[in-house]
C-alpha positions in Angstrom: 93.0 -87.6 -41.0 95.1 -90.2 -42.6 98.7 -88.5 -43.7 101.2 -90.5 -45.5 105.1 -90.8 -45.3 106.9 -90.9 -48.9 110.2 -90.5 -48.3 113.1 -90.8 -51.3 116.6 -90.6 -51.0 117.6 -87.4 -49.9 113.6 -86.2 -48.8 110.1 -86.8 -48.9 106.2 -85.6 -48.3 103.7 -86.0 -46.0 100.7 -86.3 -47.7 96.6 -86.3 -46.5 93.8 -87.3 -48.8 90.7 -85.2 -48.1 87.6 -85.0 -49.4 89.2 -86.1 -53.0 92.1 -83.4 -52.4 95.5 -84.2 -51.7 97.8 -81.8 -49.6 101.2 -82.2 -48.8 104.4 -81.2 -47.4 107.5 -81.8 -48.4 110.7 -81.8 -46.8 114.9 -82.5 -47.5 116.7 -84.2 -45.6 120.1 -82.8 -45.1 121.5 -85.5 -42.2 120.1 -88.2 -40.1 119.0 -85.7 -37.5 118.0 -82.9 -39.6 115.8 -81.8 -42.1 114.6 -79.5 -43.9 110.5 -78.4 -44.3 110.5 -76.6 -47.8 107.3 -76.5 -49.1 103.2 -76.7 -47.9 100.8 -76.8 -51.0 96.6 -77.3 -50.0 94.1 -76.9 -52.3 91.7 -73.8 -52.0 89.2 -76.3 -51.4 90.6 -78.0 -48.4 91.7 -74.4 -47.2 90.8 -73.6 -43.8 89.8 -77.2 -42.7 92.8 -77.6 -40.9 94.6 -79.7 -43.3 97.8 -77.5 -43.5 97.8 -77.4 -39.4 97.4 -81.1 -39.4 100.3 -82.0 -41.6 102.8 -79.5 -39.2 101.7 -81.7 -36.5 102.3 -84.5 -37.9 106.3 -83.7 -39.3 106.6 -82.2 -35.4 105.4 -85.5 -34.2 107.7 -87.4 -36.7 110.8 -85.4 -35.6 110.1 -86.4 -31.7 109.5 -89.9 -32.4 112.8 -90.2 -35.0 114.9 -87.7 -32.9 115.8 -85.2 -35.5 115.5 -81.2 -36.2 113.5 -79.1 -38.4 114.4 -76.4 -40.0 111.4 -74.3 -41.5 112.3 -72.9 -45.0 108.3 -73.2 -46.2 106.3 -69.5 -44.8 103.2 -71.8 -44.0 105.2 -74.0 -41.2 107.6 -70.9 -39.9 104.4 -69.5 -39.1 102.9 -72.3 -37.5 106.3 -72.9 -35.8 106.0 -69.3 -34.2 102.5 -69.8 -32.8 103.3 -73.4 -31.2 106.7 -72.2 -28.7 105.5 -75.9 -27.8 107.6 -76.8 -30.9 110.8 -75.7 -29.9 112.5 -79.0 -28.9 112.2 -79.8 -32.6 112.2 -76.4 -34.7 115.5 -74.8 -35.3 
């Protein structure tokens, strides 16, 4: 699965193109080492395909590789976030 990076300013999305759906998650970034996962949206047809799993793994892999935290405001990646204790070293 192909997932994108668009970040502004102050925060971005990751987004994945599937199947002619796009999901995303988007984020704020409060500092240079932190930020902030606020919302997961994927379309009731790409539901249970993995998409939403796929684009936590991907803003996990993001924090380790640019050194920052997470935070997870958005229900969808808190949850995640509980069932990977793997995820610690990024998730606040």
């Amino acid at each position: 699965m192909d997932i994108r990076n668009e970040e502004g300013a102050s925060g971005g999305r990751y987004a994945a193109e599937v199947e002619g759906h796009e999901a995303e998650m988007t984020y704020s970034r409060t500092s240079p080492k932190l930020v902030i996962i606020d919302h997961t949206a994927v379309p009731d047809a790409l539901r249970g395909k993995g998409v939403g799993q796929a684009l936590a793994l991907h803003a996990v892999e993001a924090a380790r590789t640019g050194g920052w935290k997470i935070i997870p405001l958005c229900p969808f990646f808190k949850a995640q976030a509980q069932r990977h204790p793997e995820w610690k070293d990024v998730v606040n």
